[in-house]
VMD Tcl script that builds the backbone (N, CA, C; Angstrom):
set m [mol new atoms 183]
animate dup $m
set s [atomselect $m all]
$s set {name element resname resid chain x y z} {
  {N N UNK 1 A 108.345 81.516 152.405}
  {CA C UNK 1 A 108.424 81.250 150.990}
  {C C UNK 1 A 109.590 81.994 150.355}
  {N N UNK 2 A 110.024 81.129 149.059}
  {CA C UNK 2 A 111.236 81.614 148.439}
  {C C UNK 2 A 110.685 83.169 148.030}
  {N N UNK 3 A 111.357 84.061 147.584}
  {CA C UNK 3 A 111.205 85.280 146.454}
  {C C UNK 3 A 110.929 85.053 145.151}
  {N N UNK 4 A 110.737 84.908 144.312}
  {CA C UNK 4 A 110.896 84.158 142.740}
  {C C UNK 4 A 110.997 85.773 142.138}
  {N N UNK 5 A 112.153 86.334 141.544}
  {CA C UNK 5 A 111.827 87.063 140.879}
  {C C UNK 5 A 110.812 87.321 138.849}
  {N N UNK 6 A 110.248 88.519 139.761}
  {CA C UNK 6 A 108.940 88.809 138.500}
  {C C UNK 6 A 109.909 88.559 136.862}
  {N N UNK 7 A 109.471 88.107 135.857}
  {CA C UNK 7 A 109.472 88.118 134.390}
  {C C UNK 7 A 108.847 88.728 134.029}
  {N N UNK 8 A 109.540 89.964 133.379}
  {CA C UNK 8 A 109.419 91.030 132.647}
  {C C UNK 8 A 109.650 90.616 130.888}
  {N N UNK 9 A 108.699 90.875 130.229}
  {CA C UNK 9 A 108.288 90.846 128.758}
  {C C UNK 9 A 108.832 92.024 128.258}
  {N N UNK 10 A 109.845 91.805 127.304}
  {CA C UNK 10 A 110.077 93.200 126.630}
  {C C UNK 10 A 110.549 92.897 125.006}
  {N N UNK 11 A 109.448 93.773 124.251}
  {CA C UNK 11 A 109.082 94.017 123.322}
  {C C UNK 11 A 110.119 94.571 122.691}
  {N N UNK 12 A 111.424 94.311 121.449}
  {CA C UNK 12 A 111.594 95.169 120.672}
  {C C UNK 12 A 111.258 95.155 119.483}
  {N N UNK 13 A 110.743 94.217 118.772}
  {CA C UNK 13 A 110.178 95.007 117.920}
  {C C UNK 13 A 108.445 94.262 117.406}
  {N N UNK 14 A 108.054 94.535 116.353}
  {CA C UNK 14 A 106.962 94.028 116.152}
  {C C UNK 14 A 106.830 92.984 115.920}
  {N N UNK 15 A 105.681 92.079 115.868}
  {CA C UNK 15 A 105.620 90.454 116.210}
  {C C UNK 15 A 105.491 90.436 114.691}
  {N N UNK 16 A 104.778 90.958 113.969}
  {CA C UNK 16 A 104.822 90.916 112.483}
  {C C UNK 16 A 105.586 91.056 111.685}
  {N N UNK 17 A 106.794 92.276 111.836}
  {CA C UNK 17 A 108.071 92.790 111.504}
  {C C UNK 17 A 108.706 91.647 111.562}
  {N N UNK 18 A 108.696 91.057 112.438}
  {CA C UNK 18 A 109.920 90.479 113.367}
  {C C UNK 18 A 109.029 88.684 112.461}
  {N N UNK 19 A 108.123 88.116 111.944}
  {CA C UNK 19 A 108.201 87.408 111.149}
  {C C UNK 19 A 107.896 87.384 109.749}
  {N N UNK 20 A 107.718 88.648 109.153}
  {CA C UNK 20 A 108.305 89.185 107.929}
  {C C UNK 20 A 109.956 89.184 107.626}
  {N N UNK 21 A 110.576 89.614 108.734}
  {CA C UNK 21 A 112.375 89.477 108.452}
  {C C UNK 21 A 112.623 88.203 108.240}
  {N N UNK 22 A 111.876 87.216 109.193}
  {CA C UNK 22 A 112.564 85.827 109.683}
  {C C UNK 22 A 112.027 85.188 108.559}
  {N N UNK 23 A 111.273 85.587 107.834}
  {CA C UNK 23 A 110.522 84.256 106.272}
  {C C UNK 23 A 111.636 84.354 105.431}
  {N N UNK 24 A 112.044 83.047 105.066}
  {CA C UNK 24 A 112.869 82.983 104.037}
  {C C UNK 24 A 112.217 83.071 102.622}
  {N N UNK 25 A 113.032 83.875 101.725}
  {CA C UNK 25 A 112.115 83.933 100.518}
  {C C UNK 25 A 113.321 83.704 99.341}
  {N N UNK 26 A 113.111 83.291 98.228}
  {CA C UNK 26 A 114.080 82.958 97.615}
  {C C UNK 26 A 114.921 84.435 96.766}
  {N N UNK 27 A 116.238 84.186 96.839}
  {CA C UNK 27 A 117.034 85.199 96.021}
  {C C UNK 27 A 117.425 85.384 94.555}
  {N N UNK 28 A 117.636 84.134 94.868}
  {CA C UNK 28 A 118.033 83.384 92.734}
  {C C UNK 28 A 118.369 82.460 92.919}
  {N N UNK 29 A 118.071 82.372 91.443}
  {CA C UNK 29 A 117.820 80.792 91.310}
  {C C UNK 29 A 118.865 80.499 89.862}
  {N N UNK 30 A 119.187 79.542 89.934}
  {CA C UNK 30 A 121.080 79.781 88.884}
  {C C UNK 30 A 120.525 78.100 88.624}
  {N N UNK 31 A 120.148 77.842 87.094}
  {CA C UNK 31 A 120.343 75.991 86.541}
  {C C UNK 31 A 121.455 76.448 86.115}
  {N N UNK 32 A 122.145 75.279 86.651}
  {CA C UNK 32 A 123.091 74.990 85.932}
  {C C UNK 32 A 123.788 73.491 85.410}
  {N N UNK 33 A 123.085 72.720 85.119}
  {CA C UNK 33 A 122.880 71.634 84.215}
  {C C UNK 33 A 121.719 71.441 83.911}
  {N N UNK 34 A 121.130 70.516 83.428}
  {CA C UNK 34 A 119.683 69.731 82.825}
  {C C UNK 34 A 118.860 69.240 83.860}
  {N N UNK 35 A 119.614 68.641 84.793}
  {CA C UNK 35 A 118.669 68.204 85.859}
  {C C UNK 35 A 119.357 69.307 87.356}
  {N N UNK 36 A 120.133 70.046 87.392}
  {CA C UNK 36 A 120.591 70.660 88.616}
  {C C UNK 36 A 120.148 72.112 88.560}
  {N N UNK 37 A 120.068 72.369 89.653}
  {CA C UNK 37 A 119.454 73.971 89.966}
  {C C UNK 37 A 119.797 74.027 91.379}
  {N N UNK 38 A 120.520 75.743 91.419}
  {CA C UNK 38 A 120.935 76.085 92.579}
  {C C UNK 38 A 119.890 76.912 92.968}
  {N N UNK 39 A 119.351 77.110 94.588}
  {CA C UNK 39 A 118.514 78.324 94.571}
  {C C UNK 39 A 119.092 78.656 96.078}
  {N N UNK 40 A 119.275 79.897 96.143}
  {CA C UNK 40 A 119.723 80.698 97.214}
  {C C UNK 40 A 118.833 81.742 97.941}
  {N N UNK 41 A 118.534 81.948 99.265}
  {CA C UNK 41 A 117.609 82.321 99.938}
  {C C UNK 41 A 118.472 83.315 100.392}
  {N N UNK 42 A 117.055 84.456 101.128}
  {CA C UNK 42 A 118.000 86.170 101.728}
  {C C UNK 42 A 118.118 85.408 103.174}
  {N N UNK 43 A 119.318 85.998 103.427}
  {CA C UNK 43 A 119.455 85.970 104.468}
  {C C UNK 43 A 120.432 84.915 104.862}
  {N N UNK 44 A 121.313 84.622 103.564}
  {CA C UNK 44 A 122.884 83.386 103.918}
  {C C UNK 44 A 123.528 84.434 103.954}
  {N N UNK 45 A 124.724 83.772 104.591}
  {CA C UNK 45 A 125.575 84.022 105.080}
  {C C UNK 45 A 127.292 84.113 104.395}
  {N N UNK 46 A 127.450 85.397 104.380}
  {CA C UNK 46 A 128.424 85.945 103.195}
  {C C UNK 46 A 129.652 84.616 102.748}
  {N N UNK 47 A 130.306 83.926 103.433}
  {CA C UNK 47 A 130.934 82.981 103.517}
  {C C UNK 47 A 130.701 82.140 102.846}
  {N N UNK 48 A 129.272 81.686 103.033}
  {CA C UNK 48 A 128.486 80.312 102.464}
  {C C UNK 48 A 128.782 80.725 101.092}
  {N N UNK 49 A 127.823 82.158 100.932}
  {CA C UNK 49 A 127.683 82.351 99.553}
  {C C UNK 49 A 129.007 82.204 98.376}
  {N N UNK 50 A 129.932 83.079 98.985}
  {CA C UNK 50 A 131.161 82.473 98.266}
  {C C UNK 50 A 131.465 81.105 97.987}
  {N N UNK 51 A 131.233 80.704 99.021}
  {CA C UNK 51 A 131.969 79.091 98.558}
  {C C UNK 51 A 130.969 78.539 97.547}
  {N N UNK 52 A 130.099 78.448 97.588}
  {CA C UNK 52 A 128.880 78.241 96.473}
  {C C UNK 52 A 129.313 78.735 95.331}
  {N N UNK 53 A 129.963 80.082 95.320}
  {CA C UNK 53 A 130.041 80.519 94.232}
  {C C UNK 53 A 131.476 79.982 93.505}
  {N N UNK 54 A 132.096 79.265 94.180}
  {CA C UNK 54 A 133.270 79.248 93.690}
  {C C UNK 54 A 132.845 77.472 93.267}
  {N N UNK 55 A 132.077 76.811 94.126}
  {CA C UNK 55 A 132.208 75.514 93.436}
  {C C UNK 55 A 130.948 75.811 92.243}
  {N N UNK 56 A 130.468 76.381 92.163}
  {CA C UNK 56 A 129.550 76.000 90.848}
  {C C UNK 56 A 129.897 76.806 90.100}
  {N N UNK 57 A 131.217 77.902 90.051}
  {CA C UNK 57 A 131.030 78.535 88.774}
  {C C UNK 57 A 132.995 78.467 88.541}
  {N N UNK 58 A 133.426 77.014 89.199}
  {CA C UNK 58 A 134.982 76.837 89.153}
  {C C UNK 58 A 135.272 77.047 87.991}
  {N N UNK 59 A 134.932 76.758 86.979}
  {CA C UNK 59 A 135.528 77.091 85.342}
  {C C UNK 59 A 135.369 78.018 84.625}
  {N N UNK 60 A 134.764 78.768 85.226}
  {CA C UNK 60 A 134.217 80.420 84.345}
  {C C UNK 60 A 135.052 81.542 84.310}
  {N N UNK 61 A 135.482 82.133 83.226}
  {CA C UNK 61 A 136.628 83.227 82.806}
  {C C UNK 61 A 135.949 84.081 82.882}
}
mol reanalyze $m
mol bondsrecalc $m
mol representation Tube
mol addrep $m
């Protein structure tokens, strides 16, 4: 018979921790017309966020 090597389980961190980080929960929430609303969640990504910020707030001094 072949060898199959053993699978080893390794734990870093807590199973609860670890889906407390991963829940998305909302950050803010920005209307900005009558019927439009932006809402932004933790955990985007610095890049994204800029560009978001630059198309919905292109006219602002």
């Amino acid at each position: 018979m072949d060898e199959k090597p053993e699978i080893v389980r390794i734990k870093l961190e807590d199973d609860q921790r670890r889906a407390q980080l991963s829940t998305a929960t909302k950050a803010f929430q920005v209307k900005i017309d009558t019927n439009k609303t932006v809402v932004v969640y933790n955990h985007i990504q610095g890049y994204i966020l800029d560009a978001l910020m630059k198309a919905v707030f292109a006219n602002a001094h």
